[in-house]
N, C-alpha and C positions, 0 to 999 in steps of 0.2 A: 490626588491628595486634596483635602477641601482646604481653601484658603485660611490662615489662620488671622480672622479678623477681633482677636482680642488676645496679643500676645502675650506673656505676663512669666518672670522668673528670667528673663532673658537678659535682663543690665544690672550693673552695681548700684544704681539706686531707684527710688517709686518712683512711678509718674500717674497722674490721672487724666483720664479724655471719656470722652462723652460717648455713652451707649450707642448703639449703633440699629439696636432693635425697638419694636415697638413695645410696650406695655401690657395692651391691651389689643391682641390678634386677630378679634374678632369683630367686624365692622359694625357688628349687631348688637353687639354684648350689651348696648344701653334698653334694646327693648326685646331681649329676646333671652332668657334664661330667667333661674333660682334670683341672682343678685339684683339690685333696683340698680338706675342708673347713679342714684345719689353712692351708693355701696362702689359701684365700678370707676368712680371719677374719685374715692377715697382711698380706693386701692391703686389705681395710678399716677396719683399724685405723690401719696405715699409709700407704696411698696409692698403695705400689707394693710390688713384688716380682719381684727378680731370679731368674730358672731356669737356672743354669749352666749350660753346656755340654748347651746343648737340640739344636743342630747340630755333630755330632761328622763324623770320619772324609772322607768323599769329601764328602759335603754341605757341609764345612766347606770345603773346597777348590776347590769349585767356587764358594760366596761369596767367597772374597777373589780368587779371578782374575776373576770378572766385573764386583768392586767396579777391580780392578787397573784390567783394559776400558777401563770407563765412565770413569774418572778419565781415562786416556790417550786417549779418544776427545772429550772435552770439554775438554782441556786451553787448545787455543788459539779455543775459540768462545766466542763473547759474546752475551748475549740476558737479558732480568730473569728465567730462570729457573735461572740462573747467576750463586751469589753469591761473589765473590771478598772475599777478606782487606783491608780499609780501605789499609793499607802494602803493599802487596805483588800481585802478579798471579795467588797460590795460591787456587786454589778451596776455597770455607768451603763450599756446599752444591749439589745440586745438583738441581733440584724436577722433580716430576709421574713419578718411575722407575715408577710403579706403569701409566702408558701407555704404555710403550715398547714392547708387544707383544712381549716376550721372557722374561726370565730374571723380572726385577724384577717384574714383571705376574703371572707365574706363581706369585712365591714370595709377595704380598700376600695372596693367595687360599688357599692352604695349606690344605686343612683344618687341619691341627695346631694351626695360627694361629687360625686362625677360630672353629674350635668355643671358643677359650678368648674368645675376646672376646663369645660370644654368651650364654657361661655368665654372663660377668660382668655386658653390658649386659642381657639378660633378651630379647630379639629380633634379626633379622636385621642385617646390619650393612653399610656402605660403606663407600669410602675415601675420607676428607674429605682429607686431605694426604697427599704423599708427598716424602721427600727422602733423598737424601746426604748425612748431616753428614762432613767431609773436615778434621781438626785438626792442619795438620802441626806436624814436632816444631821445635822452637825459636823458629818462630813463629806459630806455632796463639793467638789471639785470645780472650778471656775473653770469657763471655756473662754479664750478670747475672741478681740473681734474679728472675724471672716466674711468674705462673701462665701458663698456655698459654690454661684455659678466659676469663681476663678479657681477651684480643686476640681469641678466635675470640666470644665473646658481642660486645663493644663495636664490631670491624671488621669482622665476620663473619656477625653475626645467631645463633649458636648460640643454642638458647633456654634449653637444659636442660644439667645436667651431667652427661651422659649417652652419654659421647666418653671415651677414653683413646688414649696413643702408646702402641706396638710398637718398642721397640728391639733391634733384631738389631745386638749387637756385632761388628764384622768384624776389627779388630785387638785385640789382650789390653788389658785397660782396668787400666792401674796406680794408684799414690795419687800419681806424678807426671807422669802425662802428662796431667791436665786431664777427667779420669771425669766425669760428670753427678753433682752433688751434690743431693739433696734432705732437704727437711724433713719428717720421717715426723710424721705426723697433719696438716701445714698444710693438706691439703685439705679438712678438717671448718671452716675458715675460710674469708670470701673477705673478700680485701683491697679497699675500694674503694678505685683511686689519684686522687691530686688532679691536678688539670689537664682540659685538653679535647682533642682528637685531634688533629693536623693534618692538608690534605689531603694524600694520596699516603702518608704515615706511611710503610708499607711500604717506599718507596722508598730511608728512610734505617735502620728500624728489623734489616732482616734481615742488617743488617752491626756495628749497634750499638743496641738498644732503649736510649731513654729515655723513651717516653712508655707507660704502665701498667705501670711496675715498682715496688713497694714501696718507702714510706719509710723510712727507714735504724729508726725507731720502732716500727714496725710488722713488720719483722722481726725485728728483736729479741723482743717479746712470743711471733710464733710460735716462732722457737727457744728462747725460756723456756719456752713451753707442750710442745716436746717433751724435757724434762728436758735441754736441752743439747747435744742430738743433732744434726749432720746427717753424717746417711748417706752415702757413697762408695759407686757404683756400680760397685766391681772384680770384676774376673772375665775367663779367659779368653774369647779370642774364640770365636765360637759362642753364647755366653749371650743370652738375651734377658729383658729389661725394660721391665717395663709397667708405668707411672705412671697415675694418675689427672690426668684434664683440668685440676685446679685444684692438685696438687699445686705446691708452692713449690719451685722445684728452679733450677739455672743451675751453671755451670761457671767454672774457672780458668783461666788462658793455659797455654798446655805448652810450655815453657821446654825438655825432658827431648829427647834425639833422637829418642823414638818416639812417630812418629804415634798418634794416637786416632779410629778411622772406623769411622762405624753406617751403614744403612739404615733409615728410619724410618718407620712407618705411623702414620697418624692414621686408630683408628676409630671411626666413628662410628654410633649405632643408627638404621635405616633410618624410625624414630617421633620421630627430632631433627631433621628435615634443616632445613638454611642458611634462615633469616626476612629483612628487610632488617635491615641492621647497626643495632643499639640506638645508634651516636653521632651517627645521621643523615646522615653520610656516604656517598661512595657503595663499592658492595661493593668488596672488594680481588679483585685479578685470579683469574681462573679455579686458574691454578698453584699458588693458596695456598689457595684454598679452595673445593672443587668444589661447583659446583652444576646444571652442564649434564648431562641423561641419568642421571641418579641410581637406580641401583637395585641391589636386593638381591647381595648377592656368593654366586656360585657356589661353591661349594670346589672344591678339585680335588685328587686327592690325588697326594701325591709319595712317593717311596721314602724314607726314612728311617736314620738311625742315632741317631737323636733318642732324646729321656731313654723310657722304657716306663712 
């Protein structure tokens, strides 16, 4: 059994203590990859870093009509990798695009993509999650705040932090339509939450977490510890943003008429793969967190109009 050096769900109340991993995996990563060094010293200070308009012109066009697609193709089916809105029959996400042997398959693999995730993680990498987030307008749903890496370590077995999400923006992310909000530095923390998992968790968390989200105490310290700040994820569509796995981050409901909808990669370095889940439980299903056939990602390269 691998040590479990980031227990979390185990006492009746939070406690926070200090990361244990590095940030930045790769001793090179300042002169050696896609990112400049100014870009990798903003993303490990802070956790994340948006690249505006990284998918410009026809590339960009071709993302929102296959996001268009896949929404109208999945509109009237049902199945748990298909999560719809608590009130409503609107699709909130929609999991595993990265197998679909098409578009979504092809664009996880990128090199453009890739190489920046191998800069960062320091080794080859795979796709541990993949989804649609889908936030329509008026009644697009609040998510709170979460780390990502304290649900893939505690349901998932992650051992290390040593994983980040890929968000490829496919509609313009405003400050009213429900942007991903994060806490720049929270990731040099980890929260442990109080409580213990339930079984199935999943089943109710991917519509509404409440079980290993921070206590209302406990966020507050992280947003004192980043001078007050939390970041808004705006930017036109095309942008992509990449968080760190423990980064503190969660969203508002989108009240505004326009929709807000990513494509989302969870990578993960090919030297982390899935342990048995740290809460004892058993693993959550394949679509959230892969562990069958695991290996290294190919790149492949695509035509571009992307940043130079």
């Amino acid at each position: 059994m691998v040590k479990d050096l980031y227990p979390s769900r185990v006492n009746e109340t939070s406690q926070i203590v200090r990361r244990q991993d590095p940030v930045i995996h790769n001793e090179n990563a300042r002169t050696e990859g896609p990112l400049s060094a100014e870009e990798i010293d903003f993303y490990e200070e802070n956790g994340y870093i948006l690249l505006k308009s990284f998918f410009q012109g026809e590339e960009l066009q071709k993302l929102k009509q296959e996001l268009d697609s896949t929404m109208e193709d999945h509109q009237h089916k049902e199945g748990p990798d298909i999560i719809k809105e608590p009130s409503s029959n609107e699709i909130r996400s929609i999991f595993e695009v990265h197998k679909d042997k098409s578009y979504f398959e092809n664009l996880s693999k990128d090199e453009r993509l890739v190489s920046i995730m191998e800069q960062i993680l320091g080794s080859q990498v795979y796709i541990n999650q993949s989804r649609i987030n889908f936030k329509p307008g008026f009644k697009g749903k609040e998510f709170y705040w979460h780390s990502d890496f304290e649900t893939w370590h505690v349901e998932d077995g992650m051992p290390r932090m040593r994983a980040l999400s890929c968000s490829i923006v496919l509609t313009d992310n405003y400050e009213y339509n429900g942007p991903l909000m994060l806490v720049p530095g929270s990731h040099k923390w980890y929260v442990q939450t109080a409580g213990e998992t339930p079984d199935n968790n999943f089943e109710s968390s991917l519509q509404k977490q409440e079980v290993g989200v921070p206590d209302e105490d406990s966020m507050r310290w992280l947003v004192d510890q980043a001078g007050g700040r939390i970041d808004r994820a705006t930017g036109p569509a095309g942008s992509v943003l990449l968080f760190e796995s423990n980064t503190m981050h969660g969203s508002a409901g989108n009240i505004s008429p326009y929709p807000r909808s990513n494509v989302f990669f969870v990578y993960n370095s090919i030297e982390n793969k899935l342990e048995q889940p740290f809460s004892g439980k058993e693993p959550r299903p394949e679509f959230l967190a892969n562990r069958e056939n695991i290996q290294p990602i190919q790149p492949v390269s695509n035509k571009s109009t992307a940043r130079s």
